[in-house]
LUMTI-410730 format. One line per field, with one value per atom (N, C-alpha, C, O, CB): residue number from 0; residue in one letter; atom name; x, y, z. Coordinates in steps of 0.1 Angstrom, whole numbers. Glycine has a CB too. Example, Ala and Ser with C-alpha at 12.3 -4.5 7.8 and 13.67 -1.06 7.14 Angstrom:
2
seq	(0|0|0|0|0|1|1|1|1|1)
type	(A|A|A|A|A|S|S|S|S|S)
atom	(N|CA|C|O|CB|N|CA|C|O|CB)
px	(132|123|132|142|113|128|137|129|134|141)
py	(-57|-45|-33|-33|-45|-22|-11|0|11|-6)
pz	(78|78|78|85|90|71|71|79|80|57)
END
This chain:
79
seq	(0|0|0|0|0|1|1|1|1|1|2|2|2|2|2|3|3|3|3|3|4|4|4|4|4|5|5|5|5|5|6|6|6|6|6|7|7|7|7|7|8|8|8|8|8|9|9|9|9|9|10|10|10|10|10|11|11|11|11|11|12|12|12|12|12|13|13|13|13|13|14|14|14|14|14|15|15|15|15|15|16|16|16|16|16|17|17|17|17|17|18|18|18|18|18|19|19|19|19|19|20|20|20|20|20|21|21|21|21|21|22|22|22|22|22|23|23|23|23|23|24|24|24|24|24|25|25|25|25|25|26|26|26|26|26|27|27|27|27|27|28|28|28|28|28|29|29|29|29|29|30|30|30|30|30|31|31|31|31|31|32|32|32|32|32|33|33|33|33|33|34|34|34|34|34|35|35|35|35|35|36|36|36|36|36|37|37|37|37|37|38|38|38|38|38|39|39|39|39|39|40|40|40|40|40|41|41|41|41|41|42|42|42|42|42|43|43|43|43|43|44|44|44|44|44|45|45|45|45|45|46|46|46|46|46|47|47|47|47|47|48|48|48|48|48|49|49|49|49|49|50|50|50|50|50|51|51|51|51|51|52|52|52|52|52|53|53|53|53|53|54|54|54|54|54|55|55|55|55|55|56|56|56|56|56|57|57|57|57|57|58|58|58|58|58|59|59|59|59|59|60|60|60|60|60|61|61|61|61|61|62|62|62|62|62|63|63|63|63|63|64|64|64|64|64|65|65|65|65|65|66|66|66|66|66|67|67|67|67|67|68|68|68|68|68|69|69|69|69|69|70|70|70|70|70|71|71|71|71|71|72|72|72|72|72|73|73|73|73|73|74|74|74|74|74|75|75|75|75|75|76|76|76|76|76|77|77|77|77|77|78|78|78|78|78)
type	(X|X|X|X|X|X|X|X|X|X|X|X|X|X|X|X|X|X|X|X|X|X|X|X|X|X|X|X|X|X|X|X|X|X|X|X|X|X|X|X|X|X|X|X|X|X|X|X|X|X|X|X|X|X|X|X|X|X|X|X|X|X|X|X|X|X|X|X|X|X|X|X|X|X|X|X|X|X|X|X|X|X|X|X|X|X|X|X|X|X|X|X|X|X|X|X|X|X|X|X|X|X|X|X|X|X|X|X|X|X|X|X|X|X|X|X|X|X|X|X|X|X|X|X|X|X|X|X|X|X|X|X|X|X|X|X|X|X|X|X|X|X|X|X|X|X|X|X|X|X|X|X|X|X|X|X|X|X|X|X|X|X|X|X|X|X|X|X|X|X|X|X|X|X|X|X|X|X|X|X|X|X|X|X|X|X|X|X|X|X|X|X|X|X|X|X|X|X|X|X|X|X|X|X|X|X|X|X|X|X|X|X|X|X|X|X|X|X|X|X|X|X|X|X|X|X|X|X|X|X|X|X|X|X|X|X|X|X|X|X|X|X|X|X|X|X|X|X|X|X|X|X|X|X|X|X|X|X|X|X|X|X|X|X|X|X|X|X|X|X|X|X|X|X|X|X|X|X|X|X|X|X|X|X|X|X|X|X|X|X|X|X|X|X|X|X|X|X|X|X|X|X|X|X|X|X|X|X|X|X|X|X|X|X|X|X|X|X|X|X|X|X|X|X|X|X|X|X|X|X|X|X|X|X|X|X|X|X|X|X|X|X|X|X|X|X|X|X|X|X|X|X|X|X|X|X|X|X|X|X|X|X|X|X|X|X|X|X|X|X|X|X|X|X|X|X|X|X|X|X|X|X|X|X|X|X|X|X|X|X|X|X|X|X|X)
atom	(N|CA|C|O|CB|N|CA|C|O|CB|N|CA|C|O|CB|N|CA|C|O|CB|N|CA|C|O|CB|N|CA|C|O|CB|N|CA|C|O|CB|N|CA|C|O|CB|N|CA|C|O|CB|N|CA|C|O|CB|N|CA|C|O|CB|N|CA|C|O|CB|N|CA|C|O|CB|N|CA|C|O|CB|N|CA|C|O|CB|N|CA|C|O|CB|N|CA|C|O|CB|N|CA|C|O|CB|N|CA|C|O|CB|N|CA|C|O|CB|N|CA|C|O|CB|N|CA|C|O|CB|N|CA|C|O|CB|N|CA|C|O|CB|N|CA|C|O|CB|N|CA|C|O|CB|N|CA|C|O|CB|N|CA|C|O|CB|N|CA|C|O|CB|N|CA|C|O|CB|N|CA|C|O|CB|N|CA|C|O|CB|N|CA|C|O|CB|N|CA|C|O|CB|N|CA|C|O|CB|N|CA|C|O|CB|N|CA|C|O|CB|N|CA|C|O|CB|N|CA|C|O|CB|N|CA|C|O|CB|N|CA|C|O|CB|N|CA|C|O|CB|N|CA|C|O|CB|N|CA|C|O|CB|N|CA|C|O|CB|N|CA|C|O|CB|N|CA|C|O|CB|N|CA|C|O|CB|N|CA|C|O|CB|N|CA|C|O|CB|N|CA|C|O|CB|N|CA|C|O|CB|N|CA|C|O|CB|N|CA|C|O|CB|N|CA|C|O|CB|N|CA|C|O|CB|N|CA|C|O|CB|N|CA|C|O|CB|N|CA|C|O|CB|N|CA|C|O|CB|N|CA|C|O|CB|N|CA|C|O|CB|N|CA|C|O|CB|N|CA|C|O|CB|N|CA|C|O|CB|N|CA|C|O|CB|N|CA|C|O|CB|N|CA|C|O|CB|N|CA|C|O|CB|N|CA|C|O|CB|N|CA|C|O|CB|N|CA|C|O|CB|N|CA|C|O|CB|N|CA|C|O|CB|N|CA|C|O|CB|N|CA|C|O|CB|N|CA|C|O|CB|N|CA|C|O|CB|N|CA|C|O|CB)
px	(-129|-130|-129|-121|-118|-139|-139|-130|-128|-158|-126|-123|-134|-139|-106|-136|-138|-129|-121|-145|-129|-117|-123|-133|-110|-108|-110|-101|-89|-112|-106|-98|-80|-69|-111|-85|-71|-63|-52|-74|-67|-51|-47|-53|-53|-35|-24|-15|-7|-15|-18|-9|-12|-10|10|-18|-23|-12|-9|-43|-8|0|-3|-6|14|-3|-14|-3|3|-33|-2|9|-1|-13|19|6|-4|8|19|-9|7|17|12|1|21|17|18|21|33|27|14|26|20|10|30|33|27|35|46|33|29|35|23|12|42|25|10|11|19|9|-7|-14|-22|-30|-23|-24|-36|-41|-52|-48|-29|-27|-32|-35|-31|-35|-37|-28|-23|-47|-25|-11|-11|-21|-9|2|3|-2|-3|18|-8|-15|-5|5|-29|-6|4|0|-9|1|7|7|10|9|17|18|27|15|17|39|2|-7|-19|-30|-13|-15|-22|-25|-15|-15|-36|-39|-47|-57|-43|-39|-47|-57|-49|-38|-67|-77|-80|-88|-92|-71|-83|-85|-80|-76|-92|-99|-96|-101|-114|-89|-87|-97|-100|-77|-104|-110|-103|-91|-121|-109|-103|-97|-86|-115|-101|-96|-80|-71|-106|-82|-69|-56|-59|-75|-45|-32|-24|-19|-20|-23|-11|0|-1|-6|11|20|33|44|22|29|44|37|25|63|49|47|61|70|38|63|73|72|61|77|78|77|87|97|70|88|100|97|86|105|106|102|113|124|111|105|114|111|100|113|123|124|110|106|134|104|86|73|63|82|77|65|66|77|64|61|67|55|44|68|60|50|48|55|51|40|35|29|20|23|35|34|28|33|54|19|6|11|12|-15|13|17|3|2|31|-7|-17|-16|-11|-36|-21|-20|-32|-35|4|-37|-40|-30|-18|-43|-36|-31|-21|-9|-46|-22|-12|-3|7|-20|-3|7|18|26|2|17|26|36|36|20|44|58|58|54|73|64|67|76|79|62|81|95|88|77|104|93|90|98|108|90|93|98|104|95|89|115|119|116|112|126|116|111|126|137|103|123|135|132|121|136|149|145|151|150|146)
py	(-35|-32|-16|-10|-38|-10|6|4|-5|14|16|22|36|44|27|34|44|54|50|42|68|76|87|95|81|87|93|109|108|84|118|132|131|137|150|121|120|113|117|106|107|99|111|120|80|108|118|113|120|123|99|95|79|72|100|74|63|56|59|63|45|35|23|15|33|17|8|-1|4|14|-16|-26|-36|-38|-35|-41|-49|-58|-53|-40|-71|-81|-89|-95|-88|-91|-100|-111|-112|-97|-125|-137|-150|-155|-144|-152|-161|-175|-177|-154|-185|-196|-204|-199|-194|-214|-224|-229|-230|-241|-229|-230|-240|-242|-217|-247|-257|-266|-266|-247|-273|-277|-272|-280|-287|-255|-248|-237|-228|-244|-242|-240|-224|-218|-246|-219|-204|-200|-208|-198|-186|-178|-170|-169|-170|-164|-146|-136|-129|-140|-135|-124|-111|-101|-127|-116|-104|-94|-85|-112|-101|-87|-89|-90|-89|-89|-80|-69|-63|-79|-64|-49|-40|-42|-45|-29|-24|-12|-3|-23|-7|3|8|3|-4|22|29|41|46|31|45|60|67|65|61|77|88|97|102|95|101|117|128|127|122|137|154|156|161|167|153|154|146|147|153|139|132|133|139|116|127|136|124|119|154|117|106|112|124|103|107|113|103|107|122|89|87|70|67|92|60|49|40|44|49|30|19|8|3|15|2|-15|-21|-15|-23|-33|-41|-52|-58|-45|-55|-75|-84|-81|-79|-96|-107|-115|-115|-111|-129|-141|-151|-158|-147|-145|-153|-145|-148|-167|-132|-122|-106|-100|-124|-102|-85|-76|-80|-75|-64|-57|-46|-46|-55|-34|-20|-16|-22|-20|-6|4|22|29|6|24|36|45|40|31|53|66|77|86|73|74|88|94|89|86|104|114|130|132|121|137|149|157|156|154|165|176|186|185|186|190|198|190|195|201|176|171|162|154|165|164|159|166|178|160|159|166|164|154|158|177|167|162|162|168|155|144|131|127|133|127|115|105|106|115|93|86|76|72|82|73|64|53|47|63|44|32|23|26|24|12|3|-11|-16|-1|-17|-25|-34|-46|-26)
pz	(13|27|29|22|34|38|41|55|63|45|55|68|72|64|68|86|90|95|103|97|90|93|102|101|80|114|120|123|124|125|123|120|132|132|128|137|151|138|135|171|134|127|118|111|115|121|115|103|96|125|103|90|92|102|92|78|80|65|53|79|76|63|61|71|64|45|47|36|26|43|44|37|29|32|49|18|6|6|3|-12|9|5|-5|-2|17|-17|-31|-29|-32|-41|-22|-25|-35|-38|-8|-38|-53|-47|-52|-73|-36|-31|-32|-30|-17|-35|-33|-18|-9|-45|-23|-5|-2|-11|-1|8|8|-5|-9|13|-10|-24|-34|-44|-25|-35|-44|-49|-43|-40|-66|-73|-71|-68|-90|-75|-72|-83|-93|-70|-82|-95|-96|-88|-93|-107|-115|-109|-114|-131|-97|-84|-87|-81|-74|-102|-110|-118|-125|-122|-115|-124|-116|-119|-146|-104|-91|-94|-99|-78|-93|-85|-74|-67|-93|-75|-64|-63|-65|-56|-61|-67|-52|-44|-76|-50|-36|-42|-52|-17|-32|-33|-22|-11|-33|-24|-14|-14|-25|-16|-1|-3|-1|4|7|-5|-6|6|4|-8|20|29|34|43|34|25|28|15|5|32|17|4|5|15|11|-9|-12|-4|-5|-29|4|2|-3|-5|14|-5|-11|-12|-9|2|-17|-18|-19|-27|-28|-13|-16|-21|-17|-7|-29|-27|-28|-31|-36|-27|-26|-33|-34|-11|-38|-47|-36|-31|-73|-34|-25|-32|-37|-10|-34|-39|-41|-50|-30|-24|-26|-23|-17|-13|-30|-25|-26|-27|-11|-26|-24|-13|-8|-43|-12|-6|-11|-21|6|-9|-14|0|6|-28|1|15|9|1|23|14|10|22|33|12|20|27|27|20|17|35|34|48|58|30|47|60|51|40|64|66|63|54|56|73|43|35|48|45|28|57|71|74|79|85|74|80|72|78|91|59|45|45|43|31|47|38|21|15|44|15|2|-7|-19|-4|8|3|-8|-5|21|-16|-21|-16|-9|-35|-20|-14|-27|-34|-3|-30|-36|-37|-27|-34|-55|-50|-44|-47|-64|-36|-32|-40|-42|-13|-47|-52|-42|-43|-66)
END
């Protein structure tokens, strides 16, 4: 999936939820060697990342924003 980006956003965060629950009588897969592949442009600056593990799932939270408006706090992982 693309986004179109626009110079107004000032900080874009982007949630990835993992869940490994069976669905529509289809058994759970190994959620546990998920991955994830983006591409940042030049114009834009990682600035940090989270995740969390839960009992039926987890998430990963993307921190980007313009290079001017980053701090550069990191951000801890939470278990």
């Amino acid at each position: 999936q693309t986004m179109e980006f626009n110079s107004n956003i000032k900080k874009l965060v982007m949630m990835v939820n993992v869940t490994n629950i069976p669905d529509g009588g289809r058994p759970a897969e190994d959620a546990h060697q998920s991955m994830l592949n983006i591409t940042i442009p030049p114009s834009l600056k990682f600035s940090g990342a989270r995740y969390s593990v839960r009992p039926h799932g987890g998430a990963l939270s993307l921190f980007i924003s313009p290079p001017q408006a980053t701090s550069h706090r990191k951000e801890k992982s939470q278990r």
